[in-house]
NUVOPA-131163 format. One record per residue (C-alpha): x, y, z. Coordinates in steps of 0.02 Angstrom, whole numbers, padded with zeros to 5 digits, always signed. Last residue first. Layout:
N
<lopa><east>X</east><north>Y</north><up>Z</up></lopa>
...
! end
This chain:
285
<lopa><east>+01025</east><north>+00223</north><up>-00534</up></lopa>
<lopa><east>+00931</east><north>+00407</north><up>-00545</up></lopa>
<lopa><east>+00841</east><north>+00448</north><up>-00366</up></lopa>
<lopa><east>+00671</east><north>+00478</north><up>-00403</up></lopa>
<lopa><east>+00623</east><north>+00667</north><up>-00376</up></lopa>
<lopa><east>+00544</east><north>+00659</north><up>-00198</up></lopa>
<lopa><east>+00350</east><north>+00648</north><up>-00156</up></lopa>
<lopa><east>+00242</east><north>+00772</north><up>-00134</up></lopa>
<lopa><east>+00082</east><north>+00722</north><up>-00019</up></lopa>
<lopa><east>+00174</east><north>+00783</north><up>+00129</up></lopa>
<lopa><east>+00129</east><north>+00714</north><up>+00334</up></lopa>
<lopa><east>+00274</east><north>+00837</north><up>+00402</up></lopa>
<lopa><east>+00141</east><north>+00972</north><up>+00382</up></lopa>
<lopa><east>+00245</east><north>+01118</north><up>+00416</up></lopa>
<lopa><east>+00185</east><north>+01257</north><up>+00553</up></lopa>
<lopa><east>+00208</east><north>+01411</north><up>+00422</up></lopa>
<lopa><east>+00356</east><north>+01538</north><up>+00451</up></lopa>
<lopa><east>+00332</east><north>+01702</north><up>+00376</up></lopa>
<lopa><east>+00333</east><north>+01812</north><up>+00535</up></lopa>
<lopa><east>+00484</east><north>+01711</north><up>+00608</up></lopa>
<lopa><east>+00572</east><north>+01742</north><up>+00456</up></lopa>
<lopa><east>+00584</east><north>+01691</north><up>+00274</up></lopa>
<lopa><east>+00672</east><north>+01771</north><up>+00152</up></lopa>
<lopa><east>+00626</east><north>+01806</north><up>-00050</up></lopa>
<lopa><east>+00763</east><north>+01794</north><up>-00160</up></lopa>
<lopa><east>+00862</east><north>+01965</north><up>-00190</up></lopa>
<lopa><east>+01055</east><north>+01875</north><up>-00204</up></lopa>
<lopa><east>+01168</east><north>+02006</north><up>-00274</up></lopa>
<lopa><east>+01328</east><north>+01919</north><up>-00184</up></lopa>
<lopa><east>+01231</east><north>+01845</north><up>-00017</up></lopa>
<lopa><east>+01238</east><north>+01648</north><up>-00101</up></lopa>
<lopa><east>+01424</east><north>+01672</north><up>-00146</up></lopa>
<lopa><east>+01465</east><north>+01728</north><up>+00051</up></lopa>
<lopa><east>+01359</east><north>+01577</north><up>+00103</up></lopa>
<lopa><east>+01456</east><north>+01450</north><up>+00005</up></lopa>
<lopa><east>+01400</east><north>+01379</north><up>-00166</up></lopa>
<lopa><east>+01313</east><north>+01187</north><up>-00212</up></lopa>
<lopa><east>+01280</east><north>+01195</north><up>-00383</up></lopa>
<lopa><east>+01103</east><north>+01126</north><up>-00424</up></lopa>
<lopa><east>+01036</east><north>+01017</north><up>-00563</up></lopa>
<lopa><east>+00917</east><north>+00914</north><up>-00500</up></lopa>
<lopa><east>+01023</east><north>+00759</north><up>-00474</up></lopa>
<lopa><east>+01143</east><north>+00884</north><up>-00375</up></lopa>
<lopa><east>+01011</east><north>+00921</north><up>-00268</up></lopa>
<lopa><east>+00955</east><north>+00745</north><up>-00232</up></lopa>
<lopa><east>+01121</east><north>+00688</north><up>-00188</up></lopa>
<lopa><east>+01150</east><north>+00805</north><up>-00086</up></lopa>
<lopa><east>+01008</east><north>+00762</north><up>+00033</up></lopa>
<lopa><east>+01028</east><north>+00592</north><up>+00017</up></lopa>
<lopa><east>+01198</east><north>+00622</north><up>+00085</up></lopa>
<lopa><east>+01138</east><north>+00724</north><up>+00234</up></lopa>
<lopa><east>+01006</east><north>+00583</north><up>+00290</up></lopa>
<lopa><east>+01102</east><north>+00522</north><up>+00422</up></lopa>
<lopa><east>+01201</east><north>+00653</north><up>+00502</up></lopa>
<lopa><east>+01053</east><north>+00766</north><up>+00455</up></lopa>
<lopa><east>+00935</east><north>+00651</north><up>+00570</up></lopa>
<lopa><east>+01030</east><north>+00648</north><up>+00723</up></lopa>
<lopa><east>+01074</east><north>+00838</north><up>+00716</up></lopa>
<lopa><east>+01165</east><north>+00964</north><up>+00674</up></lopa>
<lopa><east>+01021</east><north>+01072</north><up>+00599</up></lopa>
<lopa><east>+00954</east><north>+01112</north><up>+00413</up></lopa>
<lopa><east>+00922</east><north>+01286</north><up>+00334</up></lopa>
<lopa><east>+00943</east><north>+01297</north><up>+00145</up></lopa>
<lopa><east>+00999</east><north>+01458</north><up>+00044</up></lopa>
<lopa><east>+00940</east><north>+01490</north><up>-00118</up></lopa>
<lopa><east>+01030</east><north>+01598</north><up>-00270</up></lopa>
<lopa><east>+00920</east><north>+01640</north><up>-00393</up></lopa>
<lopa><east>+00825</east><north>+01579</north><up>-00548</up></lopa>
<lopa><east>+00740</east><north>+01698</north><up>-00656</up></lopa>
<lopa><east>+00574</east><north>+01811</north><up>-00655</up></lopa>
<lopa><east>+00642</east><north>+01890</north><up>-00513</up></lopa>
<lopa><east>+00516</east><north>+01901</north><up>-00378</up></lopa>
<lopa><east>+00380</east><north>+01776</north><up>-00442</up></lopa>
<lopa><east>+00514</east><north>+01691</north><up>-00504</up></lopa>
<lopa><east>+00603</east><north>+01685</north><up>-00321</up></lopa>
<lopa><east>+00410</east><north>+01641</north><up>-00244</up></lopa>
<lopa><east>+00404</east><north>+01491</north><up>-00366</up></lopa>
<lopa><east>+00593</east><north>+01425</north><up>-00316</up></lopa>
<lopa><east>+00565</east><north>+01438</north><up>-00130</up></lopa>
<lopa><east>+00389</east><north>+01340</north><up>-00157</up></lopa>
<lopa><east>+00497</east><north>+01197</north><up>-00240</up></lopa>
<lopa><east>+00626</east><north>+01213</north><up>-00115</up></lopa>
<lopa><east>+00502</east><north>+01179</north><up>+00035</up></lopa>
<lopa><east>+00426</east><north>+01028</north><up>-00074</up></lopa>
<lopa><east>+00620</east><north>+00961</north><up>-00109</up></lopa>
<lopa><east>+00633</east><north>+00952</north><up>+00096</up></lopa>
<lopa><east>+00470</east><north>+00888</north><up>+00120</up></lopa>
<lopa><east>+00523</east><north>+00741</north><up>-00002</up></lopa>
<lopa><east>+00687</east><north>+00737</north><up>+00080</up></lopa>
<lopa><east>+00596</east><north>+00696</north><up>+00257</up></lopa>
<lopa><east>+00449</east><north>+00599</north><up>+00186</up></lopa>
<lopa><east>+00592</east><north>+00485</north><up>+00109</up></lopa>
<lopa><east>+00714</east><north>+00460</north><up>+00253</up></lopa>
<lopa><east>+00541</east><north>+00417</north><up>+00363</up></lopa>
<lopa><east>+00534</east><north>+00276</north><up>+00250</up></lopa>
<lopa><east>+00725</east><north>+00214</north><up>+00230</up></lopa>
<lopa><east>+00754</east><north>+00246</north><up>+00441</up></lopa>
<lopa><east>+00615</east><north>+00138</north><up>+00520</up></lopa>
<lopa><east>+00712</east><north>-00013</north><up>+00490</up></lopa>
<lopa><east>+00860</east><north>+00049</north><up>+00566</up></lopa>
<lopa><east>+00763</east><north>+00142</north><up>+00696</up></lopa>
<lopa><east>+00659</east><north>-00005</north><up>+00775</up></lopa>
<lopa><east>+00807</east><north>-00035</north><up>+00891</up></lopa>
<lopa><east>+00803</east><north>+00133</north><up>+00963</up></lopa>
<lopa><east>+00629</east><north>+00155</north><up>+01000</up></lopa>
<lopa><east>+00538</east><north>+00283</north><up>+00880</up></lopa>
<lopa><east>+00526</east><north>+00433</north><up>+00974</up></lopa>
<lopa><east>+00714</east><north>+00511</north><up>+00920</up></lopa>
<lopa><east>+00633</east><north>+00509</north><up>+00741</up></lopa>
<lopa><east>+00496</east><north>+00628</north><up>+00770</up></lopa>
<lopa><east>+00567</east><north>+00757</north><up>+00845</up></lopa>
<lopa><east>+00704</east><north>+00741</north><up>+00717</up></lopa>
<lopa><east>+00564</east><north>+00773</north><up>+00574</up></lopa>
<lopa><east>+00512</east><north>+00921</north><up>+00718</up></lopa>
<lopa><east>+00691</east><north>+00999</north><up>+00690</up></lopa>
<lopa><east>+00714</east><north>+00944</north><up>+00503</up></lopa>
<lopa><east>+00592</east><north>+01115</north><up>+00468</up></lopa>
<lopa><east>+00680</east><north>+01111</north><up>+00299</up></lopa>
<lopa><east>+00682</east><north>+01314</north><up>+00282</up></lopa>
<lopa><east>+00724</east><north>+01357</north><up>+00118</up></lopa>
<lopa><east>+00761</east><north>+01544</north><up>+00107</up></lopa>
<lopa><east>+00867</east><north>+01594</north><up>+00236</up></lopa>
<lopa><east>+00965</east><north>+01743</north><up>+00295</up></lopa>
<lopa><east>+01136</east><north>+01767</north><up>+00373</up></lopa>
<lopa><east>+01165</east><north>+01924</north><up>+00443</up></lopa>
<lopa><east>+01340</east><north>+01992</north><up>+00411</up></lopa>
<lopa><east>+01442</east><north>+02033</north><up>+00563</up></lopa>
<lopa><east>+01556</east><north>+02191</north><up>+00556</up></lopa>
<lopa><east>+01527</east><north>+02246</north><up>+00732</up></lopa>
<lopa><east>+01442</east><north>+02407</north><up>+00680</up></lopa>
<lopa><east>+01335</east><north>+02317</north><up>+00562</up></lopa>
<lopa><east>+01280</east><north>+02190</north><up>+00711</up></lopa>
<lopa><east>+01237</east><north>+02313</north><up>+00828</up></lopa>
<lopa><east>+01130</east><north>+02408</north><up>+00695</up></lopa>
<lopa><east>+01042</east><north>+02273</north><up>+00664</up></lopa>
<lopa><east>+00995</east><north>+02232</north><up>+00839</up></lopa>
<lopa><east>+00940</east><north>+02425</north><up>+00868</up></lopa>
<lopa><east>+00834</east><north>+02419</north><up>+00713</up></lopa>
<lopa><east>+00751</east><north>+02258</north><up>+00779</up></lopa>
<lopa><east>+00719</east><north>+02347</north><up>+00924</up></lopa>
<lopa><east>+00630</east><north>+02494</north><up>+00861</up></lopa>
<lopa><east>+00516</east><north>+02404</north><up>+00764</up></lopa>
<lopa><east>+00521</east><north>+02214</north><up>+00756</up></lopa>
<lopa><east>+00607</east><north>+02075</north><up>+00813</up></lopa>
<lopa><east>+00724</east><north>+01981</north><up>+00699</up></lopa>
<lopa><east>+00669</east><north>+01795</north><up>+00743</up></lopa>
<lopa><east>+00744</east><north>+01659</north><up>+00620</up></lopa>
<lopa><east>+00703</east><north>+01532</north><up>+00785</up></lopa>
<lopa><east>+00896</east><north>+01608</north><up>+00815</up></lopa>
<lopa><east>+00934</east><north>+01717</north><up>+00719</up></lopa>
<lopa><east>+01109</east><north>+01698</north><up>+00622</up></lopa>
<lopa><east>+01251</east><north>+01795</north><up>+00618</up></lopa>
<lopa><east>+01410</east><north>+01771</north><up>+00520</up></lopa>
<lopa><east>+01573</east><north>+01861</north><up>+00527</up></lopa>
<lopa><east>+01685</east><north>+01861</north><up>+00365</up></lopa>
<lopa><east>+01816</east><north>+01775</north><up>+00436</up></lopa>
<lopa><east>+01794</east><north>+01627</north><up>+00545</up></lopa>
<lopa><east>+01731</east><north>+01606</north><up>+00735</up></lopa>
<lopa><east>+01861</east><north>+01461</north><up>+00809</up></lopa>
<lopa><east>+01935</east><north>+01555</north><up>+00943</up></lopa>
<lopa><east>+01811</east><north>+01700</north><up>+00962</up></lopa>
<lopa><east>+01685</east><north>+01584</north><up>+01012</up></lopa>
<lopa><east>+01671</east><north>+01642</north><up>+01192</up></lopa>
<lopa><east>+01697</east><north>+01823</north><up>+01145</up></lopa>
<lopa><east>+01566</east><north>+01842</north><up>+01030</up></lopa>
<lopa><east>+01440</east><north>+01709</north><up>+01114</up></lopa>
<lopa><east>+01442</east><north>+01855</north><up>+01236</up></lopa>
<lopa><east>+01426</east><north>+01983</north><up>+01123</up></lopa>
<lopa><east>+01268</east><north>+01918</north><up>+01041</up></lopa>
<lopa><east>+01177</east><north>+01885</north><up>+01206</up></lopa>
<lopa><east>+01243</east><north>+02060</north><up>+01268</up></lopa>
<lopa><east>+01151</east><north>+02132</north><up>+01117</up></lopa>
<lopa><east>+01003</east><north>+02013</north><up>+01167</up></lopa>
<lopa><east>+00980</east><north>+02091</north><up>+01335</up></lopa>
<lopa><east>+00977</east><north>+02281</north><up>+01255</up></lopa>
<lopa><east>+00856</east><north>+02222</north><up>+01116</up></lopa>
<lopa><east>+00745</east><north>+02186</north><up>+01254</up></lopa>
<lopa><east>+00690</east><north>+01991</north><up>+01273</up></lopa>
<lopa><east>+00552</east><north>+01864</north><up>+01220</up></lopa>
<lopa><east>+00539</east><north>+01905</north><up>+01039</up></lopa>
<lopa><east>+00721</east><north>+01913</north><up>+00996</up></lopa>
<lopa><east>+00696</east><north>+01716</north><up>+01036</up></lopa>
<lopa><east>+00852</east><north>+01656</north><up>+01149</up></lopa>
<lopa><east>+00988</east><north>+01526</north><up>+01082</up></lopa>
<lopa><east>+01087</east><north>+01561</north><up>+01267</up></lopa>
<lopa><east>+01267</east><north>+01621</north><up>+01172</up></lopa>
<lopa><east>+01213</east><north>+01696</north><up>+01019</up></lopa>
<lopa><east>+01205</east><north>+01595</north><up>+00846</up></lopa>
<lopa><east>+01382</east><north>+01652</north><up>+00812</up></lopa>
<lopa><east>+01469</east><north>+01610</north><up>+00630</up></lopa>
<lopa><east>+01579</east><north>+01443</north><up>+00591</up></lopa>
<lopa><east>+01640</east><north>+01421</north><up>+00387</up></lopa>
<lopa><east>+01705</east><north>+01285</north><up>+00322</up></lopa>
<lopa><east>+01881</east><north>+01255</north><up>+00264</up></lopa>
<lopa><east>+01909</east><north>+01079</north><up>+00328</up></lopa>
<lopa><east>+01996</east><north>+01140</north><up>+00486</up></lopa>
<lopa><east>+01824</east><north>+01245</north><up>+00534</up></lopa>
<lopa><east>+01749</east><north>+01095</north><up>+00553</up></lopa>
<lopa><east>+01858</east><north>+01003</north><up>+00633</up></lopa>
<lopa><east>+01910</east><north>+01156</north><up>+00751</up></lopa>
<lopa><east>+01731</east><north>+01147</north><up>+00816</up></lopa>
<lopa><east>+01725</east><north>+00952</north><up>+00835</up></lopa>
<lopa><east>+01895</east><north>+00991</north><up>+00942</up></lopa>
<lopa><east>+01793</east><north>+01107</north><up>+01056</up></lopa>
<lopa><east>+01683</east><north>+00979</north><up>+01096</up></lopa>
<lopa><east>+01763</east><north>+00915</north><up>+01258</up></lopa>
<lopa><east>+01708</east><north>+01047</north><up>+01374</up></lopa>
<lopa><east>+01544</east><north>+01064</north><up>+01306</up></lopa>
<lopa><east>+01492</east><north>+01188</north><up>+01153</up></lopa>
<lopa><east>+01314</east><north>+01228</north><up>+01193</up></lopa>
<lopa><east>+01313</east><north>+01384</north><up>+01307</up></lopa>
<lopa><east>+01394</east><north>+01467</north><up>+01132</up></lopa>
<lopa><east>+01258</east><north>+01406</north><up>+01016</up></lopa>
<lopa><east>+01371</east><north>+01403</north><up>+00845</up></lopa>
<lopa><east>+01306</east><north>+01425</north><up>+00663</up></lopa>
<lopa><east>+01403</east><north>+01328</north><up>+00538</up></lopa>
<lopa><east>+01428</east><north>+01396</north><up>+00372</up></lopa>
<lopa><east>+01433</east><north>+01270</north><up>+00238</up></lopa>
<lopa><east>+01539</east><north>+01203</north><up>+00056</up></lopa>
<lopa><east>+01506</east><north>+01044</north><up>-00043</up></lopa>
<lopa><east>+01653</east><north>+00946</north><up>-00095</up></lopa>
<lopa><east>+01546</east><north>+00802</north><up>-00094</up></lopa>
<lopa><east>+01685</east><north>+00701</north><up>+00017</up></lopa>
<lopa><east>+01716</east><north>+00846</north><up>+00119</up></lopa>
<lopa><east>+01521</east><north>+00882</north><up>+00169</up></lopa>
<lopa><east>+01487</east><north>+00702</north><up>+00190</up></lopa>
<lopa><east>+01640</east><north>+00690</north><up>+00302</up></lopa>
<lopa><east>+01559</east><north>+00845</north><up>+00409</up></lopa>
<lopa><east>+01419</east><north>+00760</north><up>+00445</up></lopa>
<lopa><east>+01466</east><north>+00608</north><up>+00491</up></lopa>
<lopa><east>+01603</east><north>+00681</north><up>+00591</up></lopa>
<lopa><east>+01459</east><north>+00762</north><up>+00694</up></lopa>
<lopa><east>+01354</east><north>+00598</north><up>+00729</up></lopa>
<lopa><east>+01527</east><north>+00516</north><up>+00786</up></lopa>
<lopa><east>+01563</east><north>+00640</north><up>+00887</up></lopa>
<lopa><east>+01388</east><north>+00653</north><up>+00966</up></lopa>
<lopa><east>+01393</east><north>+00468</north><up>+01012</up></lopa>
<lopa><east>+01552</east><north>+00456</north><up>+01075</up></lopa>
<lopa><east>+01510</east><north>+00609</north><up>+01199</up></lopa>
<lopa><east>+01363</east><north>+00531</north><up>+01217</up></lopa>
<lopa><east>+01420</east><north>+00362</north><up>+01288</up></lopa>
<lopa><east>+01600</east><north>+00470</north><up>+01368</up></lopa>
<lopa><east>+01454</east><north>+00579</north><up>+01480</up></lopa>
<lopa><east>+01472</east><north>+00735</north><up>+01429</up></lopa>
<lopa><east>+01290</east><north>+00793</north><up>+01438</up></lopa>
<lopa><east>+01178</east><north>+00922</north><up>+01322</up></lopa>
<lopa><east>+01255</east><north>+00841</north><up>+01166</up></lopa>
<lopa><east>+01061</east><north>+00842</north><up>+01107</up></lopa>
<lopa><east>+01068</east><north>+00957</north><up>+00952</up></lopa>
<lopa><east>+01278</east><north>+00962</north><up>+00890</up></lopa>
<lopa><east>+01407</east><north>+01083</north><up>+00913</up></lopa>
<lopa><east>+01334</east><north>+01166</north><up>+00817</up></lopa>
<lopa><east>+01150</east><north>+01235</north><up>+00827</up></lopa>
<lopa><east>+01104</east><north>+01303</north><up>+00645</up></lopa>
<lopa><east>+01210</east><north>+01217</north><up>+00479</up></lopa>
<lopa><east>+01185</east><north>+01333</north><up>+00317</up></lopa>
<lopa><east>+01180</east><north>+01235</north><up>+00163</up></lopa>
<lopa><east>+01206</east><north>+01358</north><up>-00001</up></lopa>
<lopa><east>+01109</east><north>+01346</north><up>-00137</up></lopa>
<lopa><east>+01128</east><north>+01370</north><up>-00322</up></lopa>
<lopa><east>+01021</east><north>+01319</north><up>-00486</up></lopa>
<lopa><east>+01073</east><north>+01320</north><up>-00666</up></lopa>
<lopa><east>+00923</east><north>+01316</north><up>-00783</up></lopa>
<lopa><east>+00910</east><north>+01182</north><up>-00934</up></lopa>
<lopa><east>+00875</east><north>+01041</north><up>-00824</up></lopa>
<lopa><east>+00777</east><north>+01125</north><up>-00702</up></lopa>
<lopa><east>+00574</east><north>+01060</north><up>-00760</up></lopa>
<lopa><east>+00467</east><north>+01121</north><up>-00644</up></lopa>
<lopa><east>+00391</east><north>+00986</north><up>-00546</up></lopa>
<lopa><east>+00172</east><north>+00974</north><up>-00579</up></lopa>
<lopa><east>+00201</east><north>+00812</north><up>-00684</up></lopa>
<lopa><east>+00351</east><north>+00728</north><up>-00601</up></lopa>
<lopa><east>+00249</east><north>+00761</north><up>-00429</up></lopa>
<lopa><east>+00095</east><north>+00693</north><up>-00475</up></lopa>
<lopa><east>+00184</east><north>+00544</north><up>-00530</up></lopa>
<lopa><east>+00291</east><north>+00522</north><up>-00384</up></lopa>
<lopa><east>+00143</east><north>+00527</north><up>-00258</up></lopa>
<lopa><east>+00052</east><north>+00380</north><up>-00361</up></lopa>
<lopa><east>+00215</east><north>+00274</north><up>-00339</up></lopa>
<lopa><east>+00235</east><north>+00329</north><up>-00165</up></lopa>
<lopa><east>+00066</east><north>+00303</north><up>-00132</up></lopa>
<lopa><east>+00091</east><north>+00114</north><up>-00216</up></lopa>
<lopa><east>+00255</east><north>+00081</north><up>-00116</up></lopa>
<lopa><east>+00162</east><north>+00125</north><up>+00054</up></lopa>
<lopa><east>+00000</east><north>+00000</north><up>+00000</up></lopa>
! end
């Protein structure tokens, strides 16, 4: 009955897709809440586990050649993670500040947040990277006054506010996965790896339509994914199905060069239905 949907699924999607073979597409991948989501202890059993999880992720990354910018939680980096940092930033990727407590805009004074910011500042300096990155957390820029004050913070500190366009809400598809009993996820994993790239490709697909709408021609998108359980094993598909639909993987700094695609916020955000009807573009054998 599963293989049948999909089958059904795939059709509707082949037929209502955009064709991109004749276009040139770009995204960046942008990497929120490094060291990792869920290192929380140091115990040596997660400590393992979240280096192992992390090296995943950045091996991927190497062996594709593709390039990132990760965003760092300062409070977040335990004693023992600091090496995963300098990993990272070893292979030539890019680390930015993601404040120091991960704190909504929306729940706190500009004046609170600014200390936020300069606290994850000096805490990360070590392994921060040239040009300097900022992203929001929960994408939330405040409003008014404040988010004026926040902005004009980060311009006179020389950070760069990183923005994002595709959005592939992998938080709640990670949710998800860390409730199905540990020995069940192996088998679980090949299903729930296809409603997660297929919600993934439905996110870029409405990305892609609003750009047009705005442009009239492809642009430049950037994607939004997590360090987490399900990215360090679903990252490859990921990729994979990019580059099988005709996109260039470019760094952040490329994806910011005369890049006017539409940006999404904590005002544009959408709860996502995880449960999508739109299948993935068949992987090519």
């Amino acid at each position: 009955m599963l293989m049948r949907w999909l089958g059904v699924a795939f059709l509707v999607t082949i037929f209502n897709t955009p064709c991109f073979a004749a276009e040139e597409h770009e995204i960046a991948i942008t990497i929120d809440d490094l060291p990792f989501v869920g290192s929380g202890t140091s115990t040596p059993g997660n400590l393992k586990r979240t280096q192992e999880r992390f090296m995943a992720i950045v091996k991927t990354l190497v062996d594709n050649q593709v390039p990132a910018t990760g965003f760092i939680i300062g409070r977040a980096v335990a004693k023992n993670e600091w090496e995963l940092l300098q990993t990272f930033r070893d292979q030539g990727f890019s680390l930015g500040n993601h404040t120091y407590t991960h704190r909504s805009l929306n729940g706190m004074s500009a004046e609170k947040y600014i200390e936020d910011i300069a606290h994850a500042d000096t805490a990360l300096a070590s392994v921060m990277t040239e040009p300097k990155y900022f992203r929001y957390p929960y994408l939330a820029e405040g409003k008014g006054e404040k988010k004026q004050q926040v902005h004009d913070y980060l311009a006179e500190h020389h950070y760069t506010i990183a923005p994002v366009t595709v959005d592939s809400k992998d938080y709640e598809f990670n949710a998800q996965f860390y409730r199905i009993a540990y020995r069940n996820r192996p088998k679980s994993l090949n299903g729930f790896k296809k409603r997660y790239l297929a919600f993934i490709w439905k996110q870029t697909l409405r990305a892609e339509e609003k750009a047009k709408k705005v442009e009239g021609q492809p642009v430049k998108q950037i994607l939004l994914i997590h360090a987490n359980l399900i990215n360090s094993l679903c990252l490859p598909d990921i990729i994979a199905m990019y580059k099988e639909n005709g996109y260039k993987f470019i760094s952040l700094s490329e994806a910011l060069k005369g890049n006017t695609a539409p940006v999404i916020n904590d005002s544009t955000l959408v709860p996502a239905n995880t449960n999508t009807e739109v299948a993935a573009p068949e992987k090519k054998e």
